[in-house]
C-alpha positions as CSV (number, residue, x, y, z in Angstrom):
1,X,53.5,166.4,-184.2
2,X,51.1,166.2,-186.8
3,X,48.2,163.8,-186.1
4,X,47.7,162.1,-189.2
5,X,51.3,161.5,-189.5
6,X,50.8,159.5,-186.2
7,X,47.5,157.9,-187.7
8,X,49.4,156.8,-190.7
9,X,52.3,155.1,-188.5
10,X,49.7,153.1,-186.5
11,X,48.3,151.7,-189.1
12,X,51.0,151.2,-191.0
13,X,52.1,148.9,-187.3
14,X,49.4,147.2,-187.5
15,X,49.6,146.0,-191.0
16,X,53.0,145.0,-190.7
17,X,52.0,143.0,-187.6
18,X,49.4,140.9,-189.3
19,X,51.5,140.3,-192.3
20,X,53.9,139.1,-190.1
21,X,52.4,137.0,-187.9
22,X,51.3,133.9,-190.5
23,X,55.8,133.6,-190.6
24,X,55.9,133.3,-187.0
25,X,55.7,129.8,-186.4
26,X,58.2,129.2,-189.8
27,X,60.8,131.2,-188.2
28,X,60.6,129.7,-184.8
29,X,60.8,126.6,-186.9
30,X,64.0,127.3,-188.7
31,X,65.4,128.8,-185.2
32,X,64.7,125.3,-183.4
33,X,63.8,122.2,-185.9
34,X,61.6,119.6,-184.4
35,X,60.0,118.2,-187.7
36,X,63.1,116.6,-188.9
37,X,61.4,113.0,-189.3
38,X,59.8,111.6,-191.3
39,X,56.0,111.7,-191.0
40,X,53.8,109.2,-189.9
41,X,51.3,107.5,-192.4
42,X,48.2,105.9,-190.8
43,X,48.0,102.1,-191.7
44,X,44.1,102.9,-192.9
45,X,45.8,104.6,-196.1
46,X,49.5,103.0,-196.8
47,X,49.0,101.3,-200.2
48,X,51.8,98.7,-199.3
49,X,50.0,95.5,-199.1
50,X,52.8,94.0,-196.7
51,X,52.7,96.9,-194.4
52,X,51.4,95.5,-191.6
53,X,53.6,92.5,-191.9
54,X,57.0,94.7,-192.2
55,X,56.0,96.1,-188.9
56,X,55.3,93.0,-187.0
57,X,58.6,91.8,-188.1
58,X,60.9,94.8,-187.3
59,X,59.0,94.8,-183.7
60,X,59.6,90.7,-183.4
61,X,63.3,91.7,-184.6
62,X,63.7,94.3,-182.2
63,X,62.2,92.1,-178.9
64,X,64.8,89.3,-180.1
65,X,67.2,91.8,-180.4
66,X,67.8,91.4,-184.0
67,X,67.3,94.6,-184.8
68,X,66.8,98.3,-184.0
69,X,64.4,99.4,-181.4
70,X,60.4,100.0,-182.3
71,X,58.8,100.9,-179.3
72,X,56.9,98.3,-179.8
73,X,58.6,95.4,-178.4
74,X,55.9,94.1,-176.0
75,X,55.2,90.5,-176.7
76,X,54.7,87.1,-174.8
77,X,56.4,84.0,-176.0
78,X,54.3,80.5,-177.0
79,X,55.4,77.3,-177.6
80,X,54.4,74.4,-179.3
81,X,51.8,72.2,-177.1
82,X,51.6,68.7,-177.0
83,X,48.2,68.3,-179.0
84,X,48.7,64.7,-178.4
85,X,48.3,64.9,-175.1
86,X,45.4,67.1,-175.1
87,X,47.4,70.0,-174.3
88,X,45.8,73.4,-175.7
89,X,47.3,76.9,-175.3
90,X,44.2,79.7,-175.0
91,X,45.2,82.0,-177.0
92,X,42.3,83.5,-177.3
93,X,42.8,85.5,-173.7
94,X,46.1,86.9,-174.7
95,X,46.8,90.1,-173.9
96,X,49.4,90.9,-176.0
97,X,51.2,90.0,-179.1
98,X,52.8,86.6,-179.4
99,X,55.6,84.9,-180.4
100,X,56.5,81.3,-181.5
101,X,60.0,80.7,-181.9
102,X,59.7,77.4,-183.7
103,X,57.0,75.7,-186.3
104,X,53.2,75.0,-184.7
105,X,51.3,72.3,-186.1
106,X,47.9,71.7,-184.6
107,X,45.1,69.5,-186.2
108,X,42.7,71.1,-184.0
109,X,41.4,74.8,-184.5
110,X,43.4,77.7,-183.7
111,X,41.7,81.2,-182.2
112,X,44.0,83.7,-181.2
113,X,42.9,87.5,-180.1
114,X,45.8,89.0,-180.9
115,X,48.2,89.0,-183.9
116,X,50.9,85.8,-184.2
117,X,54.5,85.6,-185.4
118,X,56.2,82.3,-186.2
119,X,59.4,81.7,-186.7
120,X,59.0,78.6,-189.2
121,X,55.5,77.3,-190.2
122,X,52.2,77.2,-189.1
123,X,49.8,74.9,-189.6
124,X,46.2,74.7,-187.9
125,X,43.3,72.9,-188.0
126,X,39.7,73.7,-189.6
127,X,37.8,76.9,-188.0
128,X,40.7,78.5,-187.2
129,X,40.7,82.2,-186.5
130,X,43.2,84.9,-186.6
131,X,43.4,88.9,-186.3
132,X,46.7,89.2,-187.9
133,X,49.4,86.1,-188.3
134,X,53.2,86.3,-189.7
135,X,55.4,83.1,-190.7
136,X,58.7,83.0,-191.5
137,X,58.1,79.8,-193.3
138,X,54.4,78.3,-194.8
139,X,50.9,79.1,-193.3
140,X,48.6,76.2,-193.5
141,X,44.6,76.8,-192.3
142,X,41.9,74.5,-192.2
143,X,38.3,75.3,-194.1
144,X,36.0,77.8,-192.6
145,X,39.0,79.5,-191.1
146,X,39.5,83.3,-191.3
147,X,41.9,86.2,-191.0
148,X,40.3,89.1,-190.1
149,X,43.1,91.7,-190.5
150,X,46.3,90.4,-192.7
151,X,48.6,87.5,-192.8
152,X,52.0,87.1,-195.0
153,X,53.8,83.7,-195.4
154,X,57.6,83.9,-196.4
155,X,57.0,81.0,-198.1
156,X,53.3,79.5,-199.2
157,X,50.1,80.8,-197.3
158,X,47.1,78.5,-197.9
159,X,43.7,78.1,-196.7
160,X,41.2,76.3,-197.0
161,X,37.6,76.1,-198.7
162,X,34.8,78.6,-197.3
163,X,37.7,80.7,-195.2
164,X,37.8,84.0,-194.9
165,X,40.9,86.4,-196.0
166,X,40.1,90.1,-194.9
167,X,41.7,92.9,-195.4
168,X,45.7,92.4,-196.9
169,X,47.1,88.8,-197.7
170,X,51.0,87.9,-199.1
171,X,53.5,85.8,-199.6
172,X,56.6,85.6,-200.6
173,X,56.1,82.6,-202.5
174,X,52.2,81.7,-203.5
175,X,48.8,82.3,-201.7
176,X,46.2,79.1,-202.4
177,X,42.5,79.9,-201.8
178,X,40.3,76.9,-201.6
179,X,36.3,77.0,-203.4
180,X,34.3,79.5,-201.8
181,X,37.2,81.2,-200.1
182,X,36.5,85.3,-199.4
183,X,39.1,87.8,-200.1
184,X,39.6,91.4,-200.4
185,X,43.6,91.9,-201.2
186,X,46.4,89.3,-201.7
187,X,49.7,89.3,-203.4
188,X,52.0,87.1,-204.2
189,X,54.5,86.0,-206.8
190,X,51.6,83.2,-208.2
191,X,48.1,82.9,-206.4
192,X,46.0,79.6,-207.0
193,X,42.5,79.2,-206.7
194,X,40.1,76.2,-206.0
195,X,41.1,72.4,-205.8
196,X,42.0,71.3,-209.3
197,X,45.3,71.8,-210.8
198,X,46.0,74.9,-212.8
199,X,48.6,74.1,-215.8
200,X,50.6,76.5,-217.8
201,X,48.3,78.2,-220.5
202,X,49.6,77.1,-223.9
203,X,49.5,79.6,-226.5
204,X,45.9,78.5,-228.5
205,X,46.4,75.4,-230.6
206,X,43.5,76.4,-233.3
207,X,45.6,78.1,-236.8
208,X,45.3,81.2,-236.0
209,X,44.7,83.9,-239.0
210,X,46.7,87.2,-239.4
211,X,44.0,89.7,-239.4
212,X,44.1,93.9,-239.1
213,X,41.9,96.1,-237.2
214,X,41.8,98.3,-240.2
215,X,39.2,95.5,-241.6
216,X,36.6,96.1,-238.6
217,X,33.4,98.0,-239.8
218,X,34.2,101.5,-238.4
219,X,37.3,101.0,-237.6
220,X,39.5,104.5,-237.2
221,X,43.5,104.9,-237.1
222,X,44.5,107.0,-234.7
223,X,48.3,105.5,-234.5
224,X,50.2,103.0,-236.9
225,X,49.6,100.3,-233.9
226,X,45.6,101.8,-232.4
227,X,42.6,102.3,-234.0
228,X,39.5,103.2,-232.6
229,X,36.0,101.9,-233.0
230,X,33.0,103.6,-232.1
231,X,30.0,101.5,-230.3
232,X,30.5,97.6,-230.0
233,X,33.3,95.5,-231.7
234,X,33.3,91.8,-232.1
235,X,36.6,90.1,-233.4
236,X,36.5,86.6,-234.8
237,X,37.5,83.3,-233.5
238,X,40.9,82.1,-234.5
239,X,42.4,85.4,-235.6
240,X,45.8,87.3,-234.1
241,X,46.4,90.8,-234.3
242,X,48.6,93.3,-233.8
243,X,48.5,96.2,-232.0
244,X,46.2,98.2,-229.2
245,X,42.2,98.7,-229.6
246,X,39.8,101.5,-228.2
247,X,36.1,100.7,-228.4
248,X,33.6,102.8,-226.9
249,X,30.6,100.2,-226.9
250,X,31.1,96.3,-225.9
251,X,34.0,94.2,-227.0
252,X,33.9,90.7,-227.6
253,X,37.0,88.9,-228.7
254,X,36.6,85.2,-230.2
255,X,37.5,82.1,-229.2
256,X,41.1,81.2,-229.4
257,X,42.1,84.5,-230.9
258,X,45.1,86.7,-229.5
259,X,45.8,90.1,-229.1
260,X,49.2,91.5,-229.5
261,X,48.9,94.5,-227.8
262,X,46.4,96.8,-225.2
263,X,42.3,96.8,-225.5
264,X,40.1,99.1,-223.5
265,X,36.5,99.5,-223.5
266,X,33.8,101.2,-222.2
267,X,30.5,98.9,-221.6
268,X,32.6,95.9,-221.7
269,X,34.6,93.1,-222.5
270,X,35.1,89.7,-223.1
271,X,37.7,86.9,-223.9
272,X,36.5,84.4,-225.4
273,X,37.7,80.5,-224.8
274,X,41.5,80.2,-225.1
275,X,41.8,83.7,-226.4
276,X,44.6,85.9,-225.2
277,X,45.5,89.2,-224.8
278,X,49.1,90.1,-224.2
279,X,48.7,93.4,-222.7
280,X,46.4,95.4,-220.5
281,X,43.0,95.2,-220.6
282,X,40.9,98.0,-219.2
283,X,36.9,98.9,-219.0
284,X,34.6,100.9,-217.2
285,X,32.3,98.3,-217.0
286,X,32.5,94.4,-216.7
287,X,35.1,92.2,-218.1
288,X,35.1,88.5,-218.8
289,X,37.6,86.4,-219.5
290,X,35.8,83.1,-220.0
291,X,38.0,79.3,-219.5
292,X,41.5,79.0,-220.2
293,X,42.0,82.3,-221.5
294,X,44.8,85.1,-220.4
295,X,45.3,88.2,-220.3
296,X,49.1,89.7,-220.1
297,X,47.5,92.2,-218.0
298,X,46.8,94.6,-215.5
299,X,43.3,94.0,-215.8
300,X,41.2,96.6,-214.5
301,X,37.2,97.0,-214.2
302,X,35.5,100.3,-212.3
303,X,33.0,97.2,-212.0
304,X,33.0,93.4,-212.0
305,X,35.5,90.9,-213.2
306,X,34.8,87.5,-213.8
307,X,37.6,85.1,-214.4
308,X,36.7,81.8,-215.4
309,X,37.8,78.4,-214.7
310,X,42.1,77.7,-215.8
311,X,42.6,81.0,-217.0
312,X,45.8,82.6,-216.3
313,X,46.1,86.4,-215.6
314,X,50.3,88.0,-215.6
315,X,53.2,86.2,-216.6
316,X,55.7,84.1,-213.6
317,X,58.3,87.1,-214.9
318,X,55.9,89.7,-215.2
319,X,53.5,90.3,-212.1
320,X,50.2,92.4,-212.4
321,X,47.2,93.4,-211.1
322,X,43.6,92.6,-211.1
323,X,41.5,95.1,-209.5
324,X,37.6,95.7,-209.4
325,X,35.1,96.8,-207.2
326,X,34.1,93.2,-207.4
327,X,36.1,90.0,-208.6
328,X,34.6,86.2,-209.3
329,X,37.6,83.7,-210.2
330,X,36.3,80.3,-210.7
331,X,38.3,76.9,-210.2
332,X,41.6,76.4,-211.7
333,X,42.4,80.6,-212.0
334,X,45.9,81.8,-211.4
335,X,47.3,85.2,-211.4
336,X,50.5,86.4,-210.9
337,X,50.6,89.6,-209.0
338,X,47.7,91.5,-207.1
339,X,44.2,90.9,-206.9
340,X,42.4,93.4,-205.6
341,X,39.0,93.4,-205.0
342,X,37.7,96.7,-203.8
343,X,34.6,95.4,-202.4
344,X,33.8,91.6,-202.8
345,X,36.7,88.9,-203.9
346,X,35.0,85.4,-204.3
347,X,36.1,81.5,-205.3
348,X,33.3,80.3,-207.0
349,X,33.4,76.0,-207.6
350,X,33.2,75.8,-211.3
């Protein structure tokens, strides 16, 4: 036999071995399945605000055998003490989860080491501290108290001035934050911030003047409803128009004047006094929207947003978001929708 010819087929062998060994493990895959679930998503990176929550309650349901099995249905049971009598539970030595199966109400502090579920309400005295709580109804916490993981109220989750809300916050109802309160993350059909009341916005009582973009120094069409203006923008008080704006400088929008339509900006923004803008508002750097303003929204900063004292932020029938690497509301502020603050979320007394 010729020698080359046998050359030839060896290495011919060996090629069609390497190429063929990458589809190994796919055929022995399509032979026998074993990935036919679906695949786990670590908690650090699900985007779902309520995530944590969902879980807690399909493992409560499963332990009260309302619902399908976890794998994670190792809890103890709590009930409510008899504060009058002096009677405290420690929770703080718990070693596993823990369950109430009816409302707590304590006017003294509450510190748990391990996450809570209630089925009703909870409501717990100043300094209070929490890793992770659930209620089925309201959550009520006392100033200086603080979640350090998540918490979600089916109904109203409120707490008080100088707390602390880590991490991811909801409700199916409304989130309260009292003056000085911390957050990161909440969500919630409306949230409400500091201790005075926060009335409906009215639309701005001042006349307001039709006015065009097309009338700004510099202005540029780019569509019959944007134009475009190149380095800083200023629109007067008392005006309305109609329509989206691009500036690439700073944009400052008068007092009491509305925008129908989107702005975006690049070193900036602000809305003035009882100005509105019905639509989104984004900028690379900070925004402001100053006392009893709104803002349609989503309202999104790669920097700072300040919200200032009464102004309103999404609509009851249209949620949004606020998001920022850091977010100030003052007094009086509510949003409807997400606020997320991707760094530092602060109540600030006004």
């Amino acid at each position: 036999m010729n020698p080359n010819y046998i050359t030839y087929t060896a290495f011919a062998l060996v090629c069609l071995l390497l190429l063929t060994l990458p589809f190994v493990p796919a055929f022995r895959e399509w032979l026998r399945p074993t990935d036919f679930a679906a695949l786990p998503i670590s908690a650090n990176y699900t985007t779902d605000i309520d995530h944590f929550a969902r879980r807690l309650h399909a493992d409560v349901s499963a332990k009260l055998g309302l619902g399908e099995p976890t794998g994670y249905e190792d809890f103890e049971f709590v009930d409510d003490p008899d504060w009058a009598a002096g009677t405290e539970l420690d929770w703080g030595k718990a070693e596993k989860r823990l369950i109430a199966r009816s409302s707590i109400t304590s006017p003294l502090p509450i510190h748990s080491a391990q996450p809570v579920y209630v089925q009703g309400s909870l409501r717990a005295g100043a300094e209070s501290v929490f890793p992770a709580l659930y209620a089925t109804g309201d959550i009520d916490l006392g100033e200086h108290s603080t979640v350090r993981d998540w918490a979600h109220a089916d109904g109203v989750l409120r707490m008080g001035p100088r707390s602390v809300a880590l991490r991811r916050v909801s409700a199916g109802s409304a989130i309260e934050l009292g003056n000085e309160a911390w957050f990161e993350r909440l969500n919630a059909p409306t949230l409400r911030f500091g201790a005075q009341p926060s009335p409906v916005q009215p639309t701005a009582d001042a006349v307001q003047t039709p006015a065009s973009y097309a009338d700004l120094p510099g202005a540029v069409q780019q569509t019959p409803l944007l134009y475009l203006i190149r380095g800083d923008c200023a629109l007067p008080a008392g005006s309305i128009y109609q329509g989206s704006l691009v500036v690439t400088g700073f944009l400052t929008i008068g007092a009491a004047t509305t925008i129908v339509g989107d702005i975006k900006a690049r070193e900036g923004v602000s809305i003035g006094h009882r100005a509105s803008v019905q639509g989104a508002v984004t900028c690379e750097k900070r925004v402001y929207v100053y006392k009893e303003a709104s803002a349609w929204g989503p309202v999104v900063s790669e920097s700072d947003i300040l919200i200032g004292a009464s102004a309103l932020v999404g609509l009851p029938e249209a949620p949004t978001t606020v998001t920022a690497r850091n977010i100030i509301v003052e007094d009086g502020v509510v949003v409807h929708g997400t606020l997320w603050a991707r760094e530092i979320g602060m109540v600030k007394q006004a």
